[in-house]
C-alpha positions in Angstrom: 0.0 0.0 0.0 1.0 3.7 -0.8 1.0 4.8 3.1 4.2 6.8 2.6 4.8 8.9 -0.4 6.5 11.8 1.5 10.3 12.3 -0.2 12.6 10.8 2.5 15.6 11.9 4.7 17.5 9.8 7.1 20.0 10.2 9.6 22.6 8.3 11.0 25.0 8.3 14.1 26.4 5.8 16.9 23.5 5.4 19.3 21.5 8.3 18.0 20.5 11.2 15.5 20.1 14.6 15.5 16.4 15.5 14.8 14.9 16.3 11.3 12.0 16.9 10.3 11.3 15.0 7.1 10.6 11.5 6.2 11.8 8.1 7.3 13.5 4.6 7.0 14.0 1.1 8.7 17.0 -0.8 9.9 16.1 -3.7 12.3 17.7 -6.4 10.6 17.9 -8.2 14.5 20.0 -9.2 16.6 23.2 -8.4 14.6 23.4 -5.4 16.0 23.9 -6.3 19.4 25.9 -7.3 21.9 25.9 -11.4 21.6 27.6 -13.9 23.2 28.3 -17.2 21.2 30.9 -20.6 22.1 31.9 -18.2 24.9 33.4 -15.5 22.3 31.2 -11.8 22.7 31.9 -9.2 20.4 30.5 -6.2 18.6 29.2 -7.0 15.4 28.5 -4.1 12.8 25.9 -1.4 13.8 24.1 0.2 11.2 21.6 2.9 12.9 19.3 5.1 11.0 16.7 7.7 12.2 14.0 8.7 10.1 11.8 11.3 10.3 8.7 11.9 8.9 6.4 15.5 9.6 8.4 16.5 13.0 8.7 13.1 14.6 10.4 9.7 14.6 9.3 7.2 11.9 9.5 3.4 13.5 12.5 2.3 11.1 11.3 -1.3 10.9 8.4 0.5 9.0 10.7 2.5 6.9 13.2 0.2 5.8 9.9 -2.1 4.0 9.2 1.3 2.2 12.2 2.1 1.2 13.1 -1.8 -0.2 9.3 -2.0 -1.9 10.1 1.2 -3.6 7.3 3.6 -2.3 9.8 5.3 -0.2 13.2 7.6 -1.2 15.7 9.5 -0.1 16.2 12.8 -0.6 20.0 12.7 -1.4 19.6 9.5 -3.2 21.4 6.9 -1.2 20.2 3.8 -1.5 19.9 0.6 0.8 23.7 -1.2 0.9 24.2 -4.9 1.8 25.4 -5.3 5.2 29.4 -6.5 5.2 30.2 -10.0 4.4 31.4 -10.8 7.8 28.0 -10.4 9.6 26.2 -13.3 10.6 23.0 -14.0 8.7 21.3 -16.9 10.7 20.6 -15.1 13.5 17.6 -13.2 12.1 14.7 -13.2 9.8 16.5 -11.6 7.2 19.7 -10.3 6.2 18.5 -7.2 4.9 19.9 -4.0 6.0 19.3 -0.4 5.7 22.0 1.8 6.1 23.4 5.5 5.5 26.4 7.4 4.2 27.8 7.6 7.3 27.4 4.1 8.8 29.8 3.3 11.8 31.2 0.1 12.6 31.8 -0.5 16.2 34.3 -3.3 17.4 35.2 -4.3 20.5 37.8 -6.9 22.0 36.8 -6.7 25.5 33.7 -6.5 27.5 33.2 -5.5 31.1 30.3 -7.4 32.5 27.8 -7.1 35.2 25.9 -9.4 37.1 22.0 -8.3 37.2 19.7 -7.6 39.9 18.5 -10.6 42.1 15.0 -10.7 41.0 12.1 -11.5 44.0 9.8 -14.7 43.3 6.3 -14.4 44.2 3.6 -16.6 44.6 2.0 -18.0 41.7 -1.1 -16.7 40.5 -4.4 -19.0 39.6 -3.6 -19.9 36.2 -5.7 -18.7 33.5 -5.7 -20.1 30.1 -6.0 -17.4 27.2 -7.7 -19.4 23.7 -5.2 -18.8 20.5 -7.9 -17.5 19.0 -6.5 -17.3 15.7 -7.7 -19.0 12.2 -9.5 -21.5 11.5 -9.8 -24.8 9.7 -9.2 -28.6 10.7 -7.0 -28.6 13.3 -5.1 -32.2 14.4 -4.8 -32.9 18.4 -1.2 -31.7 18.2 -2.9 -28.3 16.8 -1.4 -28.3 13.8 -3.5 -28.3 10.4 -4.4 -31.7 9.7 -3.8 -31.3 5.7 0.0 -29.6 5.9 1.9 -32.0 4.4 -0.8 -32.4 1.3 0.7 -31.8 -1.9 -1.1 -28.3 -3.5 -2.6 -28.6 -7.0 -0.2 -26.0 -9.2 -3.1 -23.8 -10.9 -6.0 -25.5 -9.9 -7.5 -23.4 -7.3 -9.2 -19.9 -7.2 -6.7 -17.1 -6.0 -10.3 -15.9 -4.0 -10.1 -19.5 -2.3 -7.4 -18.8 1.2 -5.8 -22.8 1.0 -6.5 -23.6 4.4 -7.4 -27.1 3.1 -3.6 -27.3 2.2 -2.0 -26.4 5.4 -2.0 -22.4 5.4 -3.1 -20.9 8.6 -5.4 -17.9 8.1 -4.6 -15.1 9.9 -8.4 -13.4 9.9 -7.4 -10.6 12.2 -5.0 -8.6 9.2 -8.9 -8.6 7.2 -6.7 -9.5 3.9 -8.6 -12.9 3.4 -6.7 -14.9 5.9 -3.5 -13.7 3.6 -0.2 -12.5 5.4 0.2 -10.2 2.9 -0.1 -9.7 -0.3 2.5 -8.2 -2.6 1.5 -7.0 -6.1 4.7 -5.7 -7.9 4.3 -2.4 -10.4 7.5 -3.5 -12.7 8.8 -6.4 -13.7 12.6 -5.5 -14.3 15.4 -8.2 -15.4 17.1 -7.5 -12.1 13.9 -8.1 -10.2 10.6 -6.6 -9.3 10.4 -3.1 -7.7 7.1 -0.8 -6.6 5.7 -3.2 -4.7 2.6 -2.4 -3.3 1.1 -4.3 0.0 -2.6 -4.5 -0.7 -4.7 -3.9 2.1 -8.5 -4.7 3.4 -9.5 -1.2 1.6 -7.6 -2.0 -1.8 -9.7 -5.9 -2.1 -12.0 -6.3 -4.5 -15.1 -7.9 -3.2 -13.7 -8.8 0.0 -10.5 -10.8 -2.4 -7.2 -9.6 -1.7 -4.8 -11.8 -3.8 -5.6 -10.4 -6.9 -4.2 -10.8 -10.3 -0.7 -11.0 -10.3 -0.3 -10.8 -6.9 2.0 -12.8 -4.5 0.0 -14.2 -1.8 1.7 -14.9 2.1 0.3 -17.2 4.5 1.3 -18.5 7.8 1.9 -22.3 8.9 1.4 -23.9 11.9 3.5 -24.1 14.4 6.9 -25.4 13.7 6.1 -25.3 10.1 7.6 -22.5 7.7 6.6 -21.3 4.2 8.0 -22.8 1.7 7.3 -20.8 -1.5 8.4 -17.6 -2.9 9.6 -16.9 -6.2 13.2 -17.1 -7.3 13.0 -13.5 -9.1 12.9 -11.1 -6.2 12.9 -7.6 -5.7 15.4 -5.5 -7.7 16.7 -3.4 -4.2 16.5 -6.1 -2.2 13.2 -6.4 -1.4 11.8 -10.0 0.0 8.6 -11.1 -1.5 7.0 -14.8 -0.7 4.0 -17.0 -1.2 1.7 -17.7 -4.0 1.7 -16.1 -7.6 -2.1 -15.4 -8.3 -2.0 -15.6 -12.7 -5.3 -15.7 -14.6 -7.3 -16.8 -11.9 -5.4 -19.4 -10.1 -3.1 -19.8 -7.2 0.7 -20.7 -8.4 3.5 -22.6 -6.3 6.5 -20.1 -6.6 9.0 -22.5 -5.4 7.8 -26.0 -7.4 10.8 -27.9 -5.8 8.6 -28.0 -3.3 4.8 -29.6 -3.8 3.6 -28.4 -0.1 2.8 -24.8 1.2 4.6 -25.5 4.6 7.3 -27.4 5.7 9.2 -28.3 8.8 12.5 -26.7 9.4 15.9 -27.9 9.8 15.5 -31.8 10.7 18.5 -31.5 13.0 17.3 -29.7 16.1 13.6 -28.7 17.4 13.1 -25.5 19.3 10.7 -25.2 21.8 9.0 -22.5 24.1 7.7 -23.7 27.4 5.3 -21.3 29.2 5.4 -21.7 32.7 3.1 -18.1 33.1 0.3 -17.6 34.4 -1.1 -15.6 31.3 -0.8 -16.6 27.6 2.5 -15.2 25.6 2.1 -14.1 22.2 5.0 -14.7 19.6 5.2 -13.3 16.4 7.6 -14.0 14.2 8.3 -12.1 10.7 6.5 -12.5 7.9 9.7 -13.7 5.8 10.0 -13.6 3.2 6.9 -11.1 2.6 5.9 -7.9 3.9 8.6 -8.7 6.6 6.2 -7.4 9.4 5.6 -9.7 12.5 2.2 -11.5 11.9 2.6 -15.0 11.8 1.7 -16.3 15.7 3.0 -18.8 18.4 0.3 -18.3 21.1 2.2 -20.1 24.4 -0.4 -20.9 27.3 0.2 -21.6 30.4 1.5 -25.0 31.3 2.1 -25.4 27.5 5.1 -25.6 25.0 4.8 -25.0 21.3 7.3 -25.3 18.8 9.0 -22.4 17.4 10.3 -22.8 13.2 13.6 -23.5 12.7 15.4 -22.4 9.3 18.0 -24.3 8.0 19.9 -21.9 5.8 20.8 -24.4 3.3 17.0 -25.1 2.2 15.4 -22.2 3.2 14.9 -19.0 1.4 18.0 -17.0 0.6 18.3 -13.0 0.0 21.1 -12.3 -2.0 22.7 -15.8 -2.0 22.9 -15.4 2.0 21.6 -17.7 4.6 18.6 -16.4 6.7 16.9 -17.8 9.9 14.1 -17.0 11.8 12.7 -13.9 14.1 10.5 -13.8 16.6 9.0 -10.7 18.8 8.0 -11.6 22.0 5.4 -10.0 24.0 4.3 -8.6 27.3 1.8 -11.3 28.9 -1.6 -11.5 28.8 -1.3 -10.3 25.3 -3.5 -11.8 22.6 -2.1 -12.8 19.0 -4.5 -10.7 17.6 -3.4 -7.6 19.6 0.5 -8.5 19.5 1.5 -10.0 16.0 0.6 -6.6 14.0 2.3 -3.7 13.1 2.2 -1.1 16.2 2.6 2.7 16.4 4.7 4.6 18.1 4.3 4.1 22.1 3.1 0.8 21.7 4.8 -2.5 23.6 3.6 -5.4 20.9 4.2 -6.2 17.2 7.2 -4.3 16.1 7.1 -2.3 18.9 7.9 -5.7 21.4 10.5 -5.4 23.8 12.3 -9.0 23.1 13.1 -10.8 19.8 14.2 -14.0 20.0 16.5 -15.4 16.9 16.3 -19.1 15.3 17.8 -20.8 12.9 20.5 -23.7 11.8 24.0 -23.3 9.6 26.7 -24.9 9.0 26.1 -28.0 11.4 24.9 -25.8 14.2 21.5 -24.5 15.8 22.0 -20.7 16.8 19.5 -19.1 19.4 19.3 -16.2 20.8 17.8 -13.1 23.2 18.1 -10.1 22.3 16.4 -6.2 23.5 14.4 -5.2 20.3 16.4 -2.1 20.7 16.9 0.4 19.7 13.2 0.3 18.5 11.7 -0.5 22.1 14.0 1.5 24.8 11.2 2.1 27.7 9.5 -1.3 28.1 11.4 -4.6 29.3 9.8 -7.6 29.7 8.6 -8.4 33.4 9.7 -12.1 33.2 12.7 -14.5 32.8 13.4 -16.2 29.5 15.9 -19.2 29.7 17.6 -21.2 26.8 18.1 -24.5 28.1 20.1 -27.3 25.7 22.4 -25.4 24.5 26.1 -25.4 24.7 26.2 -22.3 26.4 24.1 -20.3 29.2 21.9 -17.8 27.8 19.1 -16.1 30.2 17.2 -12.5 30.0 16.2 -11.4 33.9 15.2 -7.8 34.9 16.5 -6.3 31.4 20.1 -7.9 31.7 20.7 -11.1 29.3 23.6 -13.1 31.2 25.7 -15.9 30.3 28.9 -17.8 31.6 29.6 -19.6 34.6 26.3 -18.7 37.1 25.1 -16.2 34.6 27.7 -14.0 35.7 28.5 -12.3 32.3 25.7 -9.8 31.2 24.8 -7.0 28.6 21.6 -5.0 28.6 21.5 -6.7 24.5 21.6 -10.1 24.4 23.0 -13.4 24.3 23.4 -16.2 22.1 23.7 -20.2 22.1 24.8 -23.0 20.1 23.3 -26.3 19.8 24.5 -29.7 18.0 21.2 -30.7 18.1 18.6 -32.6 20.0 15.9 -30.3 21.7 16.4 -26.5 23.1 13.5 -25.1 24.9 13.3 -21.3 25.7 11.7 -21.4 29.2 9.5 -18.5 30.2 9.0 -18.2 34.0 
């Protein structure tokens, strides 16, 4: 959609920016640019920060960066988005797609200095209260994923007006574009790619259909499933775009290698999130690739553990010949997937405006997780629980806004921290 035709200025600096008053931009590419800790090594991986600033006030730049990639958004000096360097690492996010200025910075360090974080006080639990998912519909199986995932979809056979629940997508009702995650209707067709893409929305759909003529249409997948088609031409400035091709009528697989809309992800390792609550915890993770806005829902209840996707980066979709992995924004509790896995506004605490994100995904014979602040998006609101990877080689823990490692958690940042896993089972515990 055309929410942002407003020419486009963007500033850059270490931590911050002096204040404009024009248009906008996005960075958050994740964790990258955070403190991390992984096989006991922490560094400072390149930081890449951009302000943007649209009619007097700050633009969020996840929002910004999607305009500028999908072409509805410029600058006014002409820069354009640049790949991030070769050395940063790609699995630990959703994409490795980065926005950044002229005057980019790249902070190193070689040593740390650590802090241990506040003892935390335990209270007693609450009566539990159980929050329903709420989200979709269609015929679930008693481990609550779609019965019909793993059926094979009939290439150009079905209606692009028909949402394929029936073939494992999860319809996310809530984003009122036909169950769709987004849909993605390029302008031009260029030899280097597609470019002014427009995101239709619940105004812009013809008699209630939103994946309209050549159209690429997104959908979610259960839990521990990921979409598994997007087409191999993608967008000419770097632009991700994923799911079905709409073309004279009928819904296309994009990536025919595989016959399914959802697949499981790396076979190696599975990644759980155990909710030991008492109130519901929404996680979104990004629509990716797509829209790249965090829609696509693991609601945790208490008691319960769901399983989070896990992206091995040699099947999985690729931007620019790279690796990518998974990320997920996790939420205060209580929240519901319909109120948390949207795109916020400024002062909000869910969607893109969450203050966690956790990272997923598998290369190169290992499982990488992570915790990370969704700074410098979210700097006011922490979350009021403890998250704990558990299973991997490493200690990893977030507790009253510190994320610790090392021997008795004794190594913290106020960033993040990262594990490795060979594989087997790691379970983020929330408690």
């Amino acid at each position: 959609m055309r929410l942002f035709t407003t020419t486009m200025v963007a500033v850059s600096g270490a931590w911050c920016a002096t204040a404009h008053n024009h248009a906008r931009h996005h960075v958050r590419r994740a964790p990258s640019s955070h403190l991390v800790e992984k096989d006991v090594v922490v560094e400072m991986v390149h930081v890449n920060l951009v302000e943007c600033w649209l009619d007097g006030h700050v633009i969020q730049q996840d929002e910004c960066a999607a305009g500028v990639r999908n072409g509805s958004l410029e600058f006014v000096d002409g820069n354009k988005i640049l790949p991030l360097p070769s050395t940063f690492t790609t699995y630990y996010v959703s994409s490795t797609s980065e926005v950044a200025s002229q005057s980019t910075e790249s902070l190193q360090s070689t040593s740390v200095q650590w802090s241990a974080p506040a003892p935390s006080s335990t209270s007693a639990t609450p009566t539990i209260q159980a929050s329903d998912a709420g989200y979709g519909h269609g015929n679930w199986n008693s481990n609550g994923l779609l019965a019909n995932v793993d059926k094979e979809f009939p290439d150009g056979q079905i209606d692009c007006s028909h949402f394929p629940s029936d073939y494992g997508a999860m319809p996310l009702d809530w984003l009122n574009i036909g169950g769709w995650a987004s849909v993605q209707k390029p302008e031009q067709d260029l030899a280097n790619g597609y470019n002014d893409i427009l995101s239709m929305t619940s105004n812009e759909c013809p008699n209630g259909n939103c994946c309209v003529e050549g159209s690429f249409c997104s959908y979610a997948c259960p839990d521990g499933y990921l979409k598994y088609q997007w087409p191999s031409k993608q967008g000419a400035t770097g632009q991700s775009i994923g799911g079905l091709l709409c073309q004279n009528g009928k819904l296309h697989l994009t990536n025919p290698a595989y016959k399914t809309l959802c697949a499981k992800g790396s076979q190696n390792i599975k990644v759980t999130v155990k909710n030991m609550l008492s109130q519901n915890v929404a996680i979104c993770r990004t629509n990716y690739p797509g829209d790249e806005k965090m829609s696509i829902p693991v609601n945790v209840n208490p008691g319960e553990t769901q399983e989070l996707a896990c992206p091995d980066s040699s099947t999985y979709y690729k931007w620019e010949n790279k690796g990518t992995s998974a990320q997920y924004y996790i939420n205060m509790p209580g929240y519901s997937v319909e109120k948390a896995c949207v795109w916020g506004d400024y002062g909000d605490d869910f969607g893109n405006w969450a203050p966690g994100n956790l990272g997923v995904g598998w290369s190169n014979g290992l499982a990488w997780l992570s915790i990370q602040a969704n700074h410098p998006t979210q700097m006011q609101v922490t979350l009021p629980y403890t998250i704990e990877i558990i299973g991997g080689n490493t200690k990893c823990r977030y507790q009253n806004g510190q994320y610790c490692g090392g021997d008795n958690y004794s190594q913290c940042s106020t960033e993040g921290c990262t594990v490795s896993a060979t594989g087997g089972e790691v379970t983020y515990v929330l408690s």
